[in-house]
C-alpha positions as CSV (number, residue, x, y, z in Angstrom):
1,X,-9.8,12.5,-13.8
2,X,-11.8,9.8,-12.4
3,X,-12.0,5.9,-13.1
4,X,-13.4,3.0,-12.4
5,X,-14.4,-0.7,-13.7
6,X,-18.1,-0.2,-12.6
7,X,-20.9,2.1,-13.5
8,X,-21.9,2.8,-9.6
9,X,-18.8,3.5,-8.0
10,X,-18.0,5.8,-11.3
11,X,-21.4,7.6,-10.4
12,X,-20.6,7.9,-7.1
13,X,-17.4,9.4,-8.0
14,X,-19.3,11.8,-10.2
15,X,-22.0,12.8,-7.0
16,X,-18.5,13.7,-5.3
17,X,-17.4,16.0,-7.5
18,X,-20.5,17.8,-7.8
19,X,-20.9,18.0,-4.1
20,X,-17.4,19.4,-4.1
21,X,-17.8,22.0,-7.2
22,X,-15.5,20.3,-9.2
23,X,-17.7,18.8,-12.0
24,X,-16.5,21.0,-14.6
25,X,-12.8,20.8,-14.1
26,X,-12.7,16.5,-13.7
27,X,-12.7,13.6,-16.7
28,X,-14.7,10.3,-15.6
29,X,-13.9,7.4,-17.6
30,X,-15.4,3.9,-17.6
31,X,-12.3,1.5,-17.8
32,X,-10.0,-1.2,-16.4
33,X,-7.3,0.4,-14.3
34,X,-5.8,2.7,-16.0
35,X,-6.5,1.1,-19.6
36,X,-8.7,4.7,-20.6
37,X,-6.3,6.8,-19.7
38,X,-3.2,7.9,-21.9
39,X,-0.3,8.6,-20.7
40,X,0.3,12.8,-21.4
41,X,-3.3,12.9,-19.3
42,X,-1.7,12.9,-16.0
43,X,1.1,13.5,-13.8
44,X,0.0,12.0,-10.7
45,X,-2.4,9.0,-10.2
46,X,-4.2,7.6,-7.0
47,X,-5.7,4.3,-6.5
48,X,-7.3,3.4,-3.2
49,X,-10.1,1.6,-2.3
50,X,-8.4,-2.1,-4.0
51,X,-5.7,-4.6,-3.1
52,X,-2.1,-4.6,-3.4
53,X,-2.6,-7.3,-6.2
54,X,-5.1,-5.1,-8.1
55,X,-2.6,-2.1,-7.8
56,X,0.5,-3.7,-9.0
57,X,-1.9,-5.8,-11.9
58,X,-2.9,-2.1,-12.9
59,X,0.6,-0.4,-12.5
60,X,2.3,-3.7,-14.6
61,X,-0.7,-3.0,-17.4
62,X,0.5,0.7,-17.5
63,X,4.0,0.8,-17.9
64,X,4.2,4.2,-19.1
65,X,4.1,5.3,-14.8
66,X,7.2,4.4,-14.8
67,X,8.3,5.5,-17.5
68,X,6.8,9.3,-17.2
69,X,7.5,9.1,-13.9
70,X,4.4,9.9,-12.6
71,X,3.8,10.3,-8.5
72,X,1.9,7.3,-7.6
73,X,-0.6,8.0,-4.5
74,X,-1.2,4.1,-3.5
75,X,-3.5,3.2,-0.4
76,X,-4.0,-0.7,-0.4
77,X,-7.0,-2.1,1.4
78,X,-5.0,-5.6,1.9
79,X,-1.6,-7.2,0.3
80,X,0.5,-4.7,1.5
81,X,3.5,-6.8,1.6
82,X,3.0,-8.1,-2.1
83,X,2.6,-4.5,-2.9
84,X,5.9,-3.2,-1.4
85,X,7.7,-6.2,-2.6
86,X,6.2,-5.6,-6.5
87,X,7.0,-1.5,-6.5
88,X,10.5,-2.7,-5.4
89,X,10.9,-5.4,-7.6
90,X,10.0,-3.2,-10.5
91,X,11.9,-0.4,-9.6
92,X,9.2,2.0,-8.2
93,X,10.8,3.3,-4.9
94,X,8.0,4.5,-1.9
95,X,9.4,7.7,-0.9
96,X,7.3,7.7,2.1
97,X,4.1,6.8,3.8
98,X,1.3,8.4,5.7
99,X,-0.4,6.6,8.3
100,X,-4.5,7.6,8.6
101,X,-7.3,6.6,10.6
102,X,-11.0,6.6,10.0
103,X,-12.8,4.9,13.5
104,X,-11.4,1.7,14.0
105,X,-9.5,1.4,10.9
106,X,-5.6,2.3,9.6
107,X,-5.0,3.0,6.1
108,X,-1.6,3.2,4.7
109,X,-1.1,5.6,1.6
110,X,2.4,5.2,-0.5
111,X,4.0,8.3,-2.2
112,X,5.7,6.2,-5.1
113,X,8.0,7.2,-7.7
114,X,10.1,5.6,-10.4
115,X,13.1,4.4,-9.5
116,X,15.1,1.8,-7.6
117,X,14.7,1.4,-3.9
118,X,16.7,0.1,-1.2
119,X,16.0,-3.6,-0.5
120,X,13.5,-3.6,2.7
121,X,13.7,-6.4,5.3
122,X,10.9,-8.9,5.8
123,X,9.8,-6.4,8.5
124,X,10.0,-3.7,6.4
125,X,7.2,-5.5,3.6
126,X,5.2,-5.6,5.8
127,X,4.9,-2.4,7.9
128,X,7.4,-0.2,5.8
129,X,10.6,1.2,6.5
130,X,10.9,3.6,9.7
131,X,12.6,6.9,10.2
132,X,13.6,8.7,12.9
133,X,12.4,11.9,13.3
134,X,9.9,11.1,10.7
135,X,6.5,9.3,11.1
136,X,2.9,9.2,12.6
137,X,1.6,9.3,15.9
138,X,-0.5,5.9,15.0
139,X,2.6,4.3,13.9
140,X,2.9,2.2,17.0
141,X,-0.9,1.1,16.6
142,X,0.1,0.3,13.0
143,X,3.0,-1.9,14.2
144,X,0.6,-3.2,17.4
145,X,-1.7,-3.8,14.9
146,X,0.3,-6.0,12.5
147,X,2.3,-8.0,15.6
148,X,-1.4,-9.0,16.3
149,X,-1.7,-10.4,12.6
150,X,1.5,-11.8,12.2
151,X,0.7,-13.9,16.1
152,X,-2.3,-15.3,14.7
153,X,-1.0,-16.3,11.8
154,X,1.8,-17.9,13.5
155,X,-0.1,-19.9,15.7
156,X,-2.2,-21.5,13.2
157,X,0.7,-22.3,11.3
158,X,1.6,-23.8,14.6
159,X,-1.1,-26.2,14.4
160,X,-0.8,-27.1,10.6
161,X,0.1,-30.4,9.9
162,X,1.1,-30.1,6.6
163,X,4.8,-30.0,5.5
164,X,4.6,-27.2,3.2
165,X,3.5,-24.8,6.0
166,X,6.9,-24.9,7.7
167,X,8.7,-22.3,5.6
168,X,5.8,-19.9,6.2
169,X,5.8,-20.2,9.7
170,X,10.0,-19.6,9.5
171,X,9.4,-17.0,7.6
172,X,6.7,-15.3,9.6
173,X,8.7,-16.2,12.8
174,X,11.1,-13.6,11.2
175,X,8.7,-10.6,10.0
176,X,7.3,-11.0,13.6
177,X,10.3,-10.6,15.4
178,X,11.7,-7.5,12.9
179,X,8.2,-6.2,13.7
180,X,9.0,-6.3,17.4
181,X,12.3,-4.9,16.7
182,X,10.8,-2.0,14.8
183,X,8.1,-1.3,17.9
184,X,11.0,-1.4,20.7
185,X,12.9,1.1,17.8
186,X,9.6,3.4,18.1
187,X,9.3,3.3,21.3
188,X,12.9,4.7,22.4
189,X,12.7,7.4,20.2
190,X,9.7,8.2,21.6
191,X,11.7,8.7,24.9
């Protein structure tokens, strides 16, 4: 089953399926999130291609994910953080996640499933928790990737004159330095 807010993408989604055979054997609905869909329909959903905010706006709209414990596939475009920090506080636990890359781009997809899950660290919002023995090859790009974010973000904090900024900065101060704690983690069991 396929959905989608808009006409195009939903055609688009329909072209795919016909260039893949599957036509017959897939549902297309044109809907909000997962407003068309009810919930004995499906057992597993994926949503990519949206933010973090859209994904937990759809999830909150649809608590019957939770409840039927469906496997949530989740790939966020942006709002990662917010994401992981929504699934945990509404007891959704990410059971793991795969790293991918397409040219210059990482994307980040999310195996989700109901249930509670282990408080992650300010670090840990942001580039997810780390396993060893387990993990991608690109994770260190990932984490590169995401020290480079955090840097810039710091440093215009840096320069921000107004009062309110200060507890941002503090608290990006500390997601950057768990970030470069997770990268010199990587890195010696990489050794």
């Amino acid at each position: 089953m396929a959905s989608d807010l808009r006409p195009g993408p939903l055609e688009r989604a329909r072209g795919t399926a016909e260039k893949y055979g599957l036509t017959g054997r897939m549902d297309f609905r044109l809907c909000d999130g997962l407003s068309g869909i009810q919930p004995d329909e499906v057992n597993t959903i994926a949503m990519a291609g949206m933010g973090g905010e859209t994904i937990a706006a759809i999830l909150a709209a649809a608590p019957w994910t939770w409840e039927r414990e469906c496997l949530l596939l989740l790939q966020p475009m942006s709002a990662q953080p917010f994401l992981r920090r929504w699934l945990q506080a509404h007891d959704y636990t990410i059971r793991r996640e795969l790293l991918s890359r397409e040219g210059d781009t990482l994307y980040t997809t999310f195996e989700v499933y109901a249930g509670p899950m282990a408080k992650l660290t300010p670090a840990e919002l942001w580039a997810g928790r780390q396993t060893r023995g387990e993990g991608s090859p690109l994770r260190l790009a990932y984490l590169d990737r995401l020290l480079r974010q955090t840097e810039r973000a710091i440093a215009g904090l840096k320069r921000s004159k107004r009062p309110e900024d200060a507890s941002r900065l503090a608290e990006l101060e500390q997601v950057h330095q768990g970030l470069l704690d997770m990268k010199e983690e990587w890195l010696s069991w990489q050794r």
